[in-house]
SETIMAR-522429 format. One record per residue (C-alpha): residue number from 0; residue in one letter; chain; x, y, z. Coordinates in steps of 0.5 Angstrom, whole numbers, plus 2048, in hexadecimal, padded with zeros to 3 digits. Example, Ala and Ser with C-alpha at 12.3 -4.5 7.8 and 13.67 -1.06 7.14 Angstrom:
2
(rec 0; A; A; (819; 7F7; 810)) (rec 1; S; A; (81B; 7FE; 80E)) 
% end
This chain:
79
(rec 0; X; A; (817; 7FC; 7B7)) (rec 1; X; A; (814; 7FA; 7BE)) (rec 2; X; A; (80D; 7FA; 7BA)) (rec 3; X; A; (80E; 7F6; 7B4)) (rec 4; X; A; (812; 7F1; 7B8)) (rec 5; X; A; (80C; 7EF; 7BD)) (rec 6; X; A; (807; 7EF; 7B7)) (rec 7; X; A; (80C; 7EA; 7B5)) (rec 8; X; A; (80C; 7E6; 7BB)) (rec 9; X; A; (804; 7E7; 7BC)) (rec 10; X; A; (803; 7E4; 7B5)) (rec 11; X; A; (809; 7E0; 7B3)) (rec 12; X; A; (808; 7E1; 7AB)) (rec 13; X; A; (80D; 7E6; 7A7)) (rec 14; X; A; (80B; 7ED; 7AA)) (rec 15; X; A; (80E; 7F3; 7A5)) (rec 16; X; A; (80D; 7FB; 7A6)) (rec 17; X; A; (80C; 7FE; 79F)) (rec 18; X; A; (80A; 805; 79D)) (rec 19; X; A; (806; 809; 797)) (rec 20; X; A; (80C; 80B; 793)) (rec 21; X; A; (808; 80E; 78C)) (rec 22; X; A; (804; 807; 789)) (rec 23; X; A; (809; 803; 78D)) (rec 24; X; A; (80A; 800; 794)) (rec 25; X; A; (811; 800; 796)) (rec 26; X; A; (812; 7FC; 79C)) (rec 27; X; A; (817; 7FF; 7A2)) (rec 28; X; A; (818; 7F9; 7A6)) (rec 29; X; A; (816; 7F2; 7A6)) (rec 30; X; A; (816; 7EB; 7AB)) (rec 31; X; A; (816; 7E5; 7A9)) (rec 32; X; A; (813; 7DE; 7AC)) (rec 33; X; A; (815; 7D7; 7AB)) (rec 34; X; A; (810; 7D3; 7A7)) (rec 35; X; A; (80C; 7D9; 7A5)) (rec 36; X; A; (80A; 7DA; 79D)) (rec 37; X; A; (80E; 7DD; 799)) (rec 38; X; A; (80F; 7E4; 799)) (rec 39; X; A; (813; 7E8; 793)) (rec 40; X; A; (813; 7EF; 796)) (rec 41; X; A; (81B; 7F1; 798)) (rec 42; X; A; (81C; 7F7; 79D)) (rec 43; X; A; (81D; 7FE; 799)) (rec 44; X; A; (81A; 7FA; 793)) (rec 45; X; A; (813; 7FC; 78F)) (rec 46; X; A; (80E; 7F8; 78C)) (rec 47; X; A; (808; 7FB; 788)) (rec 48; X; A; (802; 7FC; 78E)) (rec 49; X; A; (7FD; 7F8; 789)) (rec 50; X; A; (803; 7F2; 78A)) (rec 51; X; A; (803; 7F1; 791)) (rec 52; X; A; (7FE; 7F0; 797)) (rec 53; X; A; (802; 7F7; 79B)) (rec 54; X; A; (801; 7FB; 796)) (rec 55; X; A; (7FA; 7F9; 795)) (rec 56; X; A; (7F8; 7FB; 79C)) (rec 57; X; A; (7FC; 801; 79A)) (rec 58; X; A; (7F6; 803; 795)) (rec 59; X; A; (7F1; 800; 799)) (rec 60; X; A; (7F3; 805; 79E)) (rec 61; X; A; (7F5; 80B; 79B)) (rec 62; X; A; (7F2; 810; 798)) (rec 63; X; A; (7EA; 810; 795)) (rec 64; X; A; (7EA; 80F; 78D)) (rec 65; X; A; (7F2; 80D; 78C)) (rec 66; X; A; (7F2; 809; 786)) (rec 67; X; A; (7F8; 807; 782)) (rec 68; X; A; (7F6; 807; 77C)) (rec 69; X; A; (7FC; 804; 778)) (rec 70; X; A; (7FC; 7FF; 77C)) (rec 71; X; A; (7F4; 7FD; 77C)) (rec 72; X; A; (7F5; 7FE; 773)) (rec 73; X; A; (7FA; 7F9; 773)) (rec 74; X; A; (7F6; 7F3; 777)) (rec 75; X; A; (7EE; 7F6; 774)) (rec 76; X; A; (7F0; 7FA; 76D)) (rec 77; X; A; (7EE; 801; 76C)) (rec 78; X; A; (7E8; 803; 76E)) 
% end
């Protein structure tokens, strides 16, 4: 992915490609860097989006109002 990889070459960190998929991010492709943090997501792998800084700019950017309320439970309790 021509995009992805000049993004890498600009910032020279991990740069990974996730989308929406439900209440979770599922990453499609993946660079890595040599001495940049630790990075868990794997290509074809999920994780929540409350659990990951891609997902979180997926609901930042997303849709007005979208919520995940099971998630938002689990962390503050009812209510």
């Amino acid at each position: 992915m021509p995009f992805t990889e000049g993004v890498h070459d600009v910032v020279g960190h991990h740069v990974q490609l996730g989308v929406l998929d439900g209440d979770e991010a599922l990453f499609l492709e993946r660079l890595t860097a040599p001495g940049a943090v630790i990075n868990y997501t794997r290509i074809a792998g999920r994780l929540p989006l409350h659990a990951s800084s891609s997902g979180l700019v997926l609901l930042a950017h997303g849709p007005a109002g979208r919520a995940l309320p099971s998630q938002l439970e689990e962390l503050h309790g009812p209510g």
